[in-house]
C-alpha positions as CSV (number, residue, x, y, z in Angstrom):
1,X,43.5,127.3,13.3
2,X,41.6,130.7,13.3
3,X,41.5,132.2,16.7
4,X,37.6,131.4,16.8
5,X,38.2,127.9,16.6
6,X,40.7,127.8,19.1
7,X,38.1,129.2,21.4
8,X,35.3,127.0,20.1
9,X,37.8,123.7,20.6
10,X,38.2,124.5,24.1
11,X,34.3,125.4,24.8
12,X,34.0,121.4,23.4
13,X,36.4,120.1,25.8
14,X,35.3,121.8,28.8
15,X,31.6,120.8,28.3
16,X,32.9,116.9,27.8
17,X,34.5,117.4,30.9
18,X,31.4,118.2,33.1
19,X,29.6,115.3,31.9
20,X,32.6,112.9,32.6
21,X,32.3,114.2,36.2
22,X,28.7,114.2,36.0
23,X,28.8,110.3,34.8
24,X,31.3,109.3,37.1
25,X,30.6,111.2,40.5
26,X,27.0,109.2,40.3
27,X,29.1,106.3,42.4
28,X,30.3,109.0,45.6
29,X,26.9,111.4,45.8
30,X,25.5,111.2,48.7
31,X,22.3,113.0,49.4
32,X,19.4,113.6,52.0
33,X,16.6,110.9,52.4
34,X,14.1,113.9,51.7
35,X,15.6,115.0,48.7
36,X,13.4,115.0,45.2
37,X,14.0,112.6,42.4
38,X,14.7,114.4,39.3
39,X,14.6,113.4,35.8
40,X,12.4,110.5,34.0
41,X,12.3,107.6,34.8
42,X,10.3,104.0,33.6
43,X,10.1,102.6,37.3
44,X,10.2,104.5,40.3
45,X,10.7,102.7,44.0
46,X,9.9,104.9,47.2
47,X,10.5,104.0,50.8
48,X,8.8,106.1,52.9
49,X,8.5,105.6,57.1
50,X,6.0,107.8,58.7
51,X,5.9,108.3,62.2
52,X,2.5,107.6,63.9
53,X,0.7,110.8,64.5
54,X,0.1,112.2,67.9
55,X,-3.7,111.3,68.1
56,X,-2.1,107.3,67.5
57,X,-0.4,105.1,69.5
58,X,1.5,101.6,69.0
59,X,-0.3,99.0,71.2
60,X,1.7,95.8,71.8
61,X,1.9,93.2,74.8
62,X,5.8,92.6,75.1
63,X,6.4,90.2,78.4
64,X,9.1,92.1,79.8
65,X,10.3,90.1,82.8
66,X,11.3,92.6,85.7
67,X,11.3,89.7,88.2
68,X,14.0,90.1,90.8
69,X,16.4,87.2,91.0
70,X,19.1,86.9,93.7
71,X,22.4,87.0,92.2
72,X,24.5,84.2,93.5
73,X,28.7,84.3,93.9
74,X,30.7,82.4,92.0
75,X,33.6,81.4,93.6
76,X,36.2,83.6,91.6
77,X,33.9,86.9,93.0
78,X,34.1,85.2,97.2
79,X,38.0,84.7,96.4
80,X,38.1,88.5,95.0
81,X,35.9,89.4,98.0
82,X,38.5,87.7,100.8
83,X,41.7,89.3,99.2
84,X,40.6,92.5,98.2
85,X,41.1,94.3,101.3
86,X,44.5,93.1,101.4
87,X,46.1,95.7,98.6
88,X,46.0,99.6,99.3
89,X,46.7,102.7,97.4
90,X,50.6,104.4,97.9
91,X,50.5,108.0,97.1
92,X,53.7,109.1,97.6
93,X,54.7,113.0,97.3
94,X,58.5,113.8,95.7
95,X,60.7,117.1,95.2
96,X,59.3,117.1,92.2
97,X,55.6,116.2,92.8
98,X,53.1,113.3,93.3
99,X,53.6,109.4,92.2
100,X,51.2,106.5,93.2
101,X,51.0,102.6,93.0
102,X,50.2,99.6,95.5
103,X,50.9,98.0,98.2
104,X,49.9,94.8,99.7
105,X,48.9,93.6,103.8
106,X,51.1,91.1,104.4
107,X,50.1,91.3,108.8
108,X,49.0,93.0,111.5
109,X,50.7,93.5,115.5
110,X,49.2,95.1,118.4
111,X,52.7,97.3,119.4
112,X,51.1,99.0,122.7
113,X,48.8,95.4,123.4
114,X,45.6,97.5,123.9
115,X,43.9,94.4,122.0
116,X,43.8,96.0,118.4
117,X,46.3,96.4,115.7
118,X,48.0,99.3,115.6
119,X,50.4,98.7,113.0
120,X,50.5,96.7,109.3
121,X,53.9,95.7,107.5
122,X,53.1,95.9,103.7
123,X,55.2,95.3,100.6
124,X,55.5,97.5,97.5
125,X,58.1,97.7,95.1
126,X,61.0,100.0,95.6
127,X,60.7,101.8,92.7
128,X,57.5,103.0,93.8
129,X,58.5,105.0,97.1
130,X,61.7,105.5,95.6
131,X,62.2,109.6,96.0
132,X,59.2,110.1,98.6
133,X,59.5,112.9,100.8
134,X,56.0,111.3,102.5
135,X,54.0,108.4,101.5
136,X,50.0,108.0,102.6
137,X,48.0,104.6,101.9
138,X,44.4,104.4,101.2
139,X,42.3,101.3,101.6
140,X,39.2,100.3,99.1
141,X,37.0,101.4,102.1
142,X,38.3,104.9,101.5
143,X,40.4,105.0,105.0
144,X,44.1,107.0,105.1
145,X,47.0,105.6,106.8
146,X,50.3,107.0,107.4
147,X,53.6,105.1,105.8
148,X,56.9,105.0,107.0
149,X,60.0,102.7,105.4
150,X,61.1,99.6,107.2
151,X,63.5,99.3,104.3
152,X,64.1,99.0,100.6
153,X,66.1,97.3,98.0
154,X,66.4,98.8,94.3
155,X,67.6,95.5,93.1
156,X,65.8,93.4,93.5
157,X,62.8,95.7,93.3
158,X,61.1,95.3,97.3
159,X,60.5,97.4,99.7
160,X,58.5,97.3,102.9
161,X,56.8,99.7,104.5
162,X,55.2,99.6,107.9
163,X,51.7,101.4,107.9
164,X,49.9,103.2,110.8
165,X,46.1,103.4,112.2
166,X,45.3,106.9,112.4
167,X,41.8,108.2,112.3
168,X,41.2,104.8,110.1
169,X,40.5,101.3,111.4
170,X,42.1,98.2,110.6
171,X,39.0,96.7,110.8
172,X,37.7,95.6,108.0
173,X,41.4,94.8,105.9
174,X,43.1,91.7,105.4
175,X,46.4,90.6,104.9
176,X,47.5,88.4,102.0
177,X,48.9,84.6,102.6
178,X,51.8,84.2,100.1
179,X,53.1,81.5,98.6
180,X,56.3,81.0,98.4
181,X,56.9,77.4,96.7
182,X,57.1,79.3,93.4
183,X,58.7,76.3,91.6
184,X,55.2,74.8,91.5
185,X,53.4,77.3,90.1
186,X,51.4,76.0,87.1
187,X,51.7,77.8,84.1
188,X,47.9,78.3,82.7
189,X,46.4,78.9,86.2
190,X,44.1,81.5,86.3
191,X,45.4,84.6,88.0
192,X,44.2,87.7,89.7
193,X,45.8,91.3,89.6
194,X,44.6,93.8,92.2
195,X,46.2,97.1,92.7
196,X,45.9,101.1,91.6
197,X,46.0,101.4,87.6
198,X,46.4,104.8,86.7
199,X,47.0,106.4,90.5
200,X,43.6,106.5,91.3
201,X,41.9,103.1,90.0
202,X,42.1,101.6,93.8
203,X,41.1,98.0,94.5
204,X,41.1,97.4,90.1
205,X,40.9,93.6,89.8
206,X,41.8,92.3,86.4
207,X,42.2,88.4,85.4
208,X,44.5,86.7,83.4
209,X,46.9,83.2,83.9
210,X,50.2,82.4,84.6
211,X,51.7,82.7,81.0
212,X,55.0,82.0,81.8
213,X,57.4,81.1,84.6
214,X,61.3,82.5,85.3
215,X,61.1,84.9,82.6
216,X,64.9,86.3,82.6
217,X,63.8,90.3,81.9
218,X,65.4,93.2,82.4
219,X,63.2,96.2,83.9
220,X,65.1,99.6,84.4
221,X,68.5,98.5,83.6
222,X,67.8,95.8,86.0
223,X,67.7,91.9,85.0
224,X,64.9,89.9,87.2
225,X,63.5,86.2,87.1
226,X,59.9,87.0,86.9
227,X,56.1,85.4,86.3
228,X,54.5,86.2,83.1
229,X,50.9,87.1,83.2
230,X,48.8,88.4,81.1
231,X,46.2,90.1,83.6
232,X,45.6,93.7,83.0
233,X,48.6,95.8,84.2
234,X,48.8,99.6,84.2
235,X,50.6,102.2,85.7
236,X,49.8,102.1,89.6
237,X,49.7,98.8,89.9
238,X,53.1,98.3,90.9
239,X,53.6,96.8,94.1
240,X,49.9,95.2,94.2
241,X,49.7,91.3,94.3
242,X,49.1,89.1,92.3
243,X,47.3,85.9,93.2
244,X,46.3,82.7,92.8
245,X,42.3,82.6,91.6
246,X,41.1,79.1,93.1
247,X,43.0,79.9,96.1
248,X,43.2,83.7,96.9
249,X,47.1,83.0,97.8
250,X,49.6,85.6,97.1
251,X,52.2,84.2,94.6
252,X,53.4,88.1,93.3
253,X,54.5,91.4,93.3
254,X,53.7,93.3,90.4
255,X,56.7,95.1,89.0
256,X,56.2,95.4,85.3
257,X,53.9,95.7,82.1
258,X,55.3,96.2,78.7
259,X,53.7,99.0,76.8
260,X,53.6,98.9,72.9
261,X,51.2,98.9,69.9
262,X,52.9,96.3,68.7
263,X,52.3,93.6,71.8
264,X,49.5,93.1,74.4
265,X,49.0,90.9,77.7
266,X,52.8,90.8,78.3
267,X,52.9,91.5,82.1
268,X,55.1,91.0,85.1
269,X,55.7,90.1,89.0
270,X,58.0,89.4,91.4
271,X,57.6,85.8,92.6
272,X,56.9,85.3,96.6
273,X,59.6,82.7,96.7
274,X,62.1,86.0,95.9
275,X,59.6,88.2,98.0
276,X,60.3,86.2,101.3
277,X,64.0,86.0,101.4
278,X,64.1,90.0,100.6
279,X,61.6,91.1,103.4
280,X,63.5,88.4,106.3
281,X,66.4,90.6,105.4
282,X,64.6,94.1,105.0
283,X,62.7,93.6,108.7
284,X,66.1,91.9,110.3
285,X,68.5,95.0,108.8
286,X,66.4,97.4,106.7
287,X,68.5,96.6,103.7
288,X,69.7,93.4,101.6
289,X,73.6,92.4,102.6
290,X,75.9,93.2,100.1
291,X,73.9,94.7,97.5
292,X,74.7,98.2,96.1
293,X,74.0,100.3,94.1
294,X,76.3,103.0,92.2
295,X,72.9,105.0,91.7
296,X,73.8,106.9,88.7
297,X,72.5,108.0,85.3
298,X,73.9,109.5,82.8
299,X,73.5,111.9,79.8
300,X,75.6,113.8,76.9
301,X,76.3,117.2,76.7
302,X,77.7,119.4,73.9
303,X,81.0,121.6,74.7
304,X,82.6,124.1,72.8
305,X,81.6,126.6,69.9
306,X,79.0,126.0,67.3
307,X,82.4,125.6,64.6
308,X,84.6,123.8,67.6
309,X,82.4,121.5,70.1
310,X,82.9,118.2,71.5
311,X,80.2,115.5,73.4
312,X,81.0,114.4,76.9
313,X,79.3,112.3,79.1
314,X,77.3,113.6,81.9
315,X,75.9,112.6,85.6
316,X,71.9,113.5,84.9
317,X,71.0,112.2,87.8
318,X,71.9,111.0,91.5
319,X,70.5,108.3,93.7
320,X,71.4,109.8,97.2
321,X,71.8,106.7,98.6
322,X,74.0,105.2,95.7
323,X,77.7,104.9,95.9
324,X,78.4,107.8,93.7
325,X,76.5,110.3,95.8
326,X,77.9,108.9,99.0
327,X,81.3,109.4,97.1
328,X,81.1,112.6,96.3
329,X,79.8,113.2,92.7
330,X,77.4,115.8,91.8
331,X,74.9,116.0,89.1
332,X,76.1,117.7,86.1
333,X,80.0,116.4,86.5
334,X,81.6,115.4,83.3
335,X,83.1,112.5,83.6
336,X,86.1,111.2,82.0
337,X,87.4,107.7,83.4
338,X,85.9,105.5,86.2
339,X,88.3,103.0,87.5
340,X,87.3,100.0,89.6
341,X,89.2,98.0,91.3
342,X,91.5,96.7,88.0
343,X,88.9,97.6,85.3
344,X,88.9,101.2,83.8
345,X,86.2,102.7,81.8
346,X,87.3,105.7,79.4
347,X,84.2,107.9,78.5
348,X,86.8,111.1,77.3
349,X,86.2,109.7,73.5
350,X,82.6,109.9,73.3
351,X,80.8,107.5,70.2
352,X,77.5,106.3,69.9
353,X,78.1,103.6,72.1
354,X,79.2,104.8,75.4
355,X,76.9,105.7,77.6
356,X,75.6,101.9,76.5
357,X,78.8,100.7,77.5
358,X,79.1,102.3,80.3
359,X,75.8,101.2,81.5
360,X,77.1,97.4,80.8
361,X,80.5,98.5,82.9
362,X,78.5,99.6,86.0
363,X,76.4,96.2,86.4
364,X,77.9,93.4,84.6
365,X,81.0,94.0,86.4
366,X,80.7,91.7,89.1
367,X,81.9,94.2,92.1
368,X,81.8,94.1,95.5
369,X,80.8,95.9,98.6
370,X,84.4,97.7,99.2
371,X,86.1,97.5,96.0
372,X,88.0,100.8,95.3
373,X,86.2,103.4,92.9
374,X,88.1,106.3,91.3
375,X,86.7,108.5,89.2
376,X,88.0,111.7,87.1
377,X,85.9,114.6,86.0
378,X,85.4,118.1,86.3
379,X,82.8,120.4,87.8
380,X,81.6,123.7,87.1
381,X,82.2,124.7,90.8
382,X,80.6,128.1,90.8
383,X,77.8,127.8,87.9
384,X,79.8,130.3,85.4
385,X,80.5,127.7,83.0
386,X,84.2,127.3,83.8
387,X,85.4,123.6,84.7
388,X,87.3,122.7,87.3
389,X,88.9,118.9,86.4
390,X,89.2,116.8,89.8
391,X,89.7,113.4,91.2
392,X,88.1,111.5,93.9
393,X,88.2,107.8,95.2
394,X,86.0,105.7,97.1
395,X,84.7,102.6,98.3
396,X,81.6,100.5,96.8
397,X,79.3,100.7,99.9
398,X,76.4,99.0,101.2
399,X,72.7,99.9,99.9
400,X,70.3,101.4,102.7
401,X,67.6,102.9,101.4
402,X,66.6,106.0,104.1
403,X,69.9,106.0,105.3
404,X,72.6,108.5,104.2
């Protein structure tokens, strides 16, 4: 083929190409309502909305009723109206910053008998005021009140706090009747949740039921016998109640929601019937007899050269009340083998499963307040990077929160 027809060929397939994109692109073009119609056509159809002119108006008679009509209260909105006042706001202020959730009124006491309260024991969950420096509460009236610990129990979640009148009155809050026969809750009962979504939501109340009863879950590490809801939970509403709709009663703490895309309405609290048993004990010895906690966890860290490095497992974090602290470990010791009482735990060889066993070492082991710990690691002792290996042995010791 001459060079002209090459050139010619191509002209021909390029102009068959604009009308095939022409013909097909008729389906996707979208244009303004005021654009023109072009080419011919046998029968043309035209829509057109005109606006009345300004020298025109619209004159219609609609019977809008603006009649006033006094709202009566069901009974769910007098039962929300009663309890209410019972939950307040915990702002709590850390090392590291600022945290909030809820607390409920559980009572009031008159401490100097002038003839008003002066004082109000409310419970919260521990991990709530778990690292405060200082904790304030904040009623739905907008009143601040000074908090102080009375104690506090990581596990099983409670703590109690007792909070002070300052330049706010006591006035106008309640305090929550619980219920503690929590082997007769029904499941399908309708439910409120009242607490602090989000840190500064105070006084939210969402609705739900009882979805399920002595659901065996494990929050933080931790496995709890729990009510199911599926009332509205967000962050900040831990330690707020959850109660009974027909009867305002308090039947909850509220511990736990479970955050995913993939699931909704799965939310949880502690039931009163464990409540009660944990604040007797928190008021008669500001801590639960015979639990502890070894209040450590952990993380990996690479040692070595790029070519020549191995993993190790790592203290990332202390609880200073925990065992561990009190025993003398440090965060960022390496740790190598944790002996108690006849069971040893080898962490030297590091595999993906470690710090998961170790974590199922520490508390499925079935210990005891005094059984011998011994632990071997090392510690960079003067933060140049050089490791000094070590020993050190102690006893399991008893959990009280505040108390070093």
């Amino acid at each position: 083929m001459s060079k002209f027809g090459k050139v010619f060929v191509c002209f021909i397939m390029a102009f068959a190409m604009i009308l095939i994109q022409a013909s097909c692109s008729g389906g996707f073009f979208v244009h303004d309502s005021s654009s023109a119609s072009t080419g011919n056509s046998e029968t043309t159809s035209e829509s057109t909305v005109q606006n009345p002119s300004n020298e025109s108006t619209i004159k219609a008679d609609f019977n809008i009723d603006y009649s006033e009509v006094e709202l009566e209260k069901s009974e769910s909105a007098k039962v929300v109206e009663k309890i209410r006042p019972s939950v307040i706001e915990v702002h709590c202020v850390t090392k590291t910053g600022t945290s909030s959730g809820s607390g409920v009124i559980l009572g009031f006491d008159d401490t100097d008998d002038d003839g008003e309260n002066d004082v109000a024991l409310v419970v919260t969950c521990h991990h709530v005021i778990e690292g405060a420096t200082s904790m304030t509460a904040k009623s739905i009236f907008g009143d601040k009140f000074a908090l102080t610990v009375v104690g506090s129990d990581p596990v099983s979640d409670i703590g109690i706090l007792q909070m002070q009148k300052g330049d706010g009155d006591f006035s106008d809050l309640t305090y929550a009747t619980m219920y503690t026969a929590s082997d007769k809750l029904i499941v399908g009962s309708d439910v409120f949740a009242i607490g602090n979504p989000l840190g500064y939501l105070g006084g939210t109340v969402t609705k739900g039921v009882i979805s399920a009863l002595n659901r065996d879950v494990t929050v933080e590490d931790k496995k709890m016998t729990l009510i199911q809801t599926d009332a509205a939970i967000n962050g900040g509403n831990s330690g707020g109640g959850l109660f009974d709709a027909a009867t305002g009663a308090l039947i909850g703490i509220v511990n736990a929601g479970y955050a995913s895309s993939a699931a909704q309405g799965l939310s949880f609290a502690i039931p009163c019937g464990t409540v009660k048993d944990i604040i007797d004990q928190l008021q008669d010895h500001g801590y639960i007899e015979g639990n502890y906690e070894f209040g450590a966890t952990f993380t990996t860290q690479l040692f070595g050269s790029m070519f020549n490095s191995e993993t190790y497992v790592v203290i990332e974090e202390l609880d200073i009340y925990g065992t561990f602290s009190k025993g003398g470990l440090k965060e960022g010791d390496v740790i190598f083998k944790i002996t108690i009482g006849d069971k040893l735990f080898d962490a030297s060889n590091y595999d993906r499963d470690t710090l998961t066993n170790l974590t199922n070492f520490l508390e499925n082991g079935n210990y005891s307040i005094g059984d011998t710990v011994t632990v071997s690691y090392a510690r960079d002792v003067s933060n140049t990077g050089k490791y000094e290996k070590g020993s050190v042995t102690f006893k399991i010791a008893q959990y009280r929160y505040g108390v070093i």
